[in-house]
N, C-alpha and C positions, 0 to 999 in steps of 0.2 A: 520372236521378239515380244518381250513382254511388256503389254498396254499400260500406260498413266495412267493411276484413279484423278479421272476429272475432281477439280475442287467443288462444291456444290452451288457453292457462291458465283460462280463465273457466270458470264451468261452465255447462252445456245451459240455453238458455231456454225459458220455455214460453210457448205463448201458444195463446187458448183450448181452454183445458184439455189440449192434448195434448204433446208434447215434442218439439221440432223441433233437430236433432243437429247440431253446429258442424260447420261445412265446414269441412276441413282436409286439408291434404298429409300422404301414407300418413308419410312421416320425422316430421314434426313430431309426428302424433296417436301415432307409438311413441314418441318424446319424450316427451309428457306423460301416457303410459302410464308411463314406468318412473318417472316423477318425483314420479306421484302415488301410486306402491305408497310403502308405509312402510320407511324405511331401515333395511337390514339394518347395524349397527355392525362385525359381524362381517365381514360381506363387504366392508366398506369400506375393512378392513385388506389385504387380499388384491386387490379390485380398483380403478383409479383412477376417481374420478367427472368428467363429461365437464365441460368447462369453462360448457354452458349450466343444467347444474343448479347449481351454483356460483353462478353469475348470479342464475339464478332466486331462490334462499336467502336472496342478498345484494337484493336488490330486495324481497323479503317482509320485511326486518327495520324498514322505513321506512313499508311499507303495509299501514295497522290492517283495510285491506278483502279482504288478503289469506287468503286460506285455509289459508296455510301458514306468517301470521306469527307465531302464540305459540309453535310450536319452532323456527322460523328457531334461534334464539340455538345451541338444543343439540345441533340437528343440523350446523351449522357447527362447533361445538367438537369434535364427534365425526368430523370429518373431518379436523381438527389443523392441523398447519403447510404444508398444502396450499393451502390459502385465503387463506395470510395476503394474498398480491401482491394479490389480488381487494380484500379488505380494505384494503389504502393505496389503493386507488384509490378506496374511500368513504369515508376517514376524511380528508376534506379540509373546510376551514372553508365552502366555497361549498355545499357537500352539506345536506340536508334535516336537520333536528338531530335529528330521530327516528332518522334511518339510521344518524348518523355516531354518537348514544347509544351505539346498540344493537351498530353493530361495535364499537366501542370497549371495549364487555363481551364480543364473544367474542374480542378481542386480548389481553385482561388474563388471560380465563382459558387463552386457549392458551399463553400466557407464550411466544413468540417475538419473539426481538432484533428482528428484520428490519422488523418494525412500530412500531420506539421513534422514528423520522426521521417518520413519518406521524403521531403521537401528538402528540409534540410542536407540529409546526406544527397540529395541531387547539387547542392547548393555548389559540391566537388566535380558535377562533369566537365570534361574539358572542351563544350562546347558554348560560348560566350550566349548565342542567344536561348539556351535551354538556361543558364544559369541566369537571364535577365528574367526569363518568363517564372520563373521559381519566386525570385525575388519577391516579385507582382503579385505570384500567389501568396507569400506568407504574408505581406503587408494586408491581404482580402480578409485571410482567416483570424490575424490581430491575435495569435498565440505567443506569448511573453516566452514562452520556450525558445525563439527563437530569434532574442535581440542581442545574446553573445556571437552567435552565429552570421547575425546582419552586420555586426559593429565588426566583425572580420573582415568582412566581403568590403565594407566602406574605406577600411585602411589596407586592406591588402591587393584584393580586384583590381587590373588597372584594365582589364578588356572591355571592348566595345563589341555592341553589338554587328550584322553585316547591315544595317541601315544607322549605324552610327551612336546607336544608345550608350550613355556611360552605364558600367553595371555598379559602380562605387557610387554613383549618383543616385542612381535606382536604388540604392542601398538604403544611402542617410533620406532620402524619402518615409521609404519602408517604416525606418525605426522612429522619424516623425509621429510619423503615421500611429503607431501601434502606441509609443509615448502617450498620446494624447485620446486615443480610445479605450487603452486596457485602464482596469481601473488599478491595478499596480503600479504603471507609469503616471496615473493619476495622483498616486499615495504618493511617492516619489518626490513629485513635483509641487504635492503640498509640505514633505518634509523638509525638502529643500527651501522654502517660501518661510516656513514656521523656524529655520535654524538663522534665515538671513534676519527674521525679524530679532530672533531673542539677540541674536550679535548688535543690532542697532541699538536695543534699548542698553547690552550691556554698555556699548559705545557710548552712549547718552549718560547713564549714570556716572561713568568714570571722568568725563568730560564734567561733569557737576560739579563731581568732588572736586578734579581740581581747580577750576574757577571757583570754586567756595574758601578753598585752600589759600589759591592766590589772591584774594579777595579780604582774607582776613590780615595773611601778611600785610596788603597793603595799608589797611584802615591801622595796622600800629606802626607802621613806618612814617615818619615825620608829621606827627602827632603835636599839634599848635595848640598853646594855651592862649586865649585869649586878652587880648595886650602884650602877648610875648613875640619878637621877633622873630621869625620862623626858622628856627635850629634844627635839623634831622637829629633826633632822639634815638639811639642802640643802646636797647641790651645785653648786656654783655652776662656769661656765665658764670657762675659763683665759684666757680674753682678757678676762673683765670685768673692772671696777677695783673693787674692794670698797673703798668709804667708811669712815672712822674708823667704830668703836662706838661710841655714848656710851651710857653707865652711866647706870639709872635710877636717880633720888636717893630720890624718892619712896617706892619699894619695894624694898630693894637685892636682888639673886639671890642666892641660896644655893644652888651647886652640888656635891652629895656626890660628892666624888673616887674616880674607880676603882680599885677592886684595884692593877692594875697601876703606877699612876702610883702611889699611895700608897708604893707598894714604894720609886719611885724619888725621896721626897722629900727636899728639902736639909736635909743635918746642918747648914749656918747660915744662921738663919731670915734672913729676908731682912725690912726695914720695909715692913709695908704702908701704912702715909700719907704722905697726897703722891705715891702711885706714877705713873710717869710710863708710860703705856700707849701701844702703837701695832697696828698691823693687817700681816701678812705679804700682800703686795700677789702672791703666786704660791710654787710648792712649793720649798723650799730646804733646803738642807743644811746642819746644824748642826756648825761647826770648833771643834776645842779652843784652837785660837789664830789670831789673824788672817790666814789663811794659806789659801791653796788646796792648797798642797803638803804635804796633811794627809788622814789617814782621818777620816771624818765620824763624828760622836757623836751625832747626831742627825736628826731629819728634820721639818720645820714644813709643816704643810698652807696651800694660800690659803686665806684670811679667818680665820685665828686670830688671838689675841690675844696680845700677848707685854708683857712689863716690862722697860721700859728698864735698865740696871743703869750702865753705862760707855758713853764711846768711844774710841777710839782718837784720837793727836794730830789727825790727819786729818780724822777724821771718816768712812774710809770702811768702817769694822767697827764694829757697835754690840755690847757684849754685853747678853744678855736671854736672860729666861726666859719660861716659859711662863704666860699669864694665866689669869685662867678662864673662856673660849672659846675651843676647842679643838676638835678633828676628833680622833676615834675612833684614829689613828694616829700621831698627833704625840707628841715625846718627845722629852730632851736627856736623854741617858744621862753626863753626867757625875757626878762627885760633889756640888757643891751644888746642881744642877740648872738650870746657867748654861751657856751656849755663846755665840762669835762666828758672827753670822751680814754678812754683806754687806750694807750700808746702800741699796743701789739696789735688793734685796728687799724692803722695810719702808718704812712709809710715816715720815714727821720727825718724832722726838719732840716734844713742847710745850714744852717746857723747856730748859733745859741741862744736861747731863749730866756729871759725873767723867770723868775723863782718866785712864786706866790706862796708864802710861808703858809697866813692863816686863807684860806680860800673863804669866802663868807657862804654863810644857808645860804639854802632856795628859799625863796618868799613862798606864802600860802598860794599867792598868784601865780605863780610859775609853775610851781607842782600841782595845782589844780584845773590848768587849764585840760580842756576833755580832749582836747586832737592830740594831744601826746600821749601813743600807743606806745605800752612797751611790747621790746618783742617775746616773743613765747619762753619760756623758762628753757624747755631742752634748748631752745637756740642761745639763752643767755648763758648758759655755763661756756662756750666759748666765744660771747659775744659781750661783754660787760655793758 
């Protein structure tokens, strides 16, 4: 029958009643002479430890029958980053889940990088509390390599551990964790901070403009001249055709005349019934006499109102004054407050009008007064 080689590790059996000493090779029994003295921490700094005590440490962290497995964990820690290589090679998901637990806690507290590639792939065993103690270790080592990894385990992981741990909890921990240590997750979280701010300022600007916007609208909508009744004032577009007014019967308007206009109203009144009204179909310039080859006395905004007065034989000069619908600007600076304006300006009186054979000059006063702007020449060839 062929004899077991006794392990060297084991200790001495007995057997009736006396003590029979393990047969071992003189290297081996100094081996487990210096393996079983108590580690000096101090001299571990100064000397290296041989690669079979290493072994032996990493083999006791798995076996509860071991002699030397409740400080396996701290004696390994207190040998540092020497261990780690030993360490990836039992932190593999085929490994006993006691052993690869138990490296896995002295990886997290030695905090070396070179064990975050082994960690990870344990991250697949398929025992709950080896993949919670994994977790714990990469959250210690704070290696950014492994927050795709973590952000897995937090939405996929649904096990617990056998004292109840979430591992999807332990997860979003982790990646806390690492977020707020690594300085990537640092850069990150200043990127994100430096994008929320530029959206606020653009938010702010655009919120300016348009409050400036709407702001300006307002200040020319219903726009009061001072002594005038308050009328909402629209501009309207130069291309549009502004439609006769009709005069409500039912309510007639009463509009209080401006300052200004007051100043300039006619020494002979003029009949108001039966007034024959029309609309200024765009802006035009008011002549003292039928004539383009004349300073203007005036100026009619589109869509005021005017009173027919005369026309010429033709028909292609109407004279008229001013109604009451008006634009802020309008004005015949003559004496009774009449001017020729061009009939393809204005829209066709309803009626038939008087015939002013000889139409008289403008006075020196009329054509010299200085508020009668004419308008621009390219505008007067089809603005007479």
């Amino acid at each position: 029958m062929t004899s077991e080689r006794p392990n060297p590790l084991d200790p001495p059996r007995e057997t009736a009643g006396e003590i029979v000493p393990v047969e071992a090779e003189p290297v081996v029994l100094d081996r487990v002479t210096r393996r079983i003295e108590p580690i000096d921490h101090q001299s571990l700094r100064t000397k290296r430890p041989s690669h079979e005590q290493i072994t032996a440490l990493i083999e006791a962290l798995g076996d509860t029958g071991h002699p030397f497995h409740a400080e396996a964990v701290d004696e390994l820690v207190a040998l540092g980053s020497i261990v780690i290589p030993a360490l990836c090679r039992a932190i593999r998901p085929d490994q006993p889940w006691l052993m690869v637990y138990r490296a896995a806690e002295v990886a997290g507290r030695i905090r070396d990088g070179r064990a975050t590639g082994a960690l990870i792939q344990a991250l697949r065993h398929p025992n709950s509390n080896v993949r919670w103690s994994v977790v714990r270790a990469l959250a210690q080592i704070g290696d950014v390599r492994a927050l795709l990894e973590l952000r897995r385990v937090a939405q996929q992981d649904q096990g617990r551990t056998s004292w109840g741990e979430s591992i999807a909890g332990t997860a979003l921990s982790a990646l806390s964790e690492l977020r707020r240590n690594s300085v990537w997750g640092q850069s990150i979280e200043l990127a994100k901070n430096a994008a929320v701010a530029v959206l606020m300022i653009v938010a702010l600007v655009l919120a300016y403009s348009v409050i400036s916007r709407l702001r300006s609208e307002l200040e020319l909508f219903g726009q009061v001249i001072p002594g005038q009744t308050q009328v909402p004032q629209f501009t309207l577009p130069t291309s549009a055709v502004v439609p006769t007014r009709v005069r409500p019967t039912a309510v007639p308007l009463t509009l209080t005349q401006p300052t200004r206009q007051a100043s300039l109203a006619p020494t002979t009144p003029i009949m108001t019934t039966n007034l024959i009204t029309g609309t200024v179909l765009q802006d035009a310039n008011v002549r003292p006499i039928p004539d383009t080859n004349n300073q203007p006395i005036g100026r009619l905004a589109q869509g005021d109102e005017v009173v027919f007065q005369a026309r010429t034989p033709g028909g292609e000069w109407y004279l008229v004054s001013l109604g009451a619908l008006r634009g802020p600007n309008s004005r015949i600076g003559s004496s009774d407050g009449t001017g020729w304006v061009n009939s393809s300006l204005l829209t066709a009186p309803g009626a038939e009008l008087p015939v002013r054979e000889s139409p008289p000059t403008a006075t020196p006063e009329a054509t010299a007064t200085p508020e009668a702007t004419a308008i621009p020449e390219a505008t007067a060839t089809t603005t007479p």
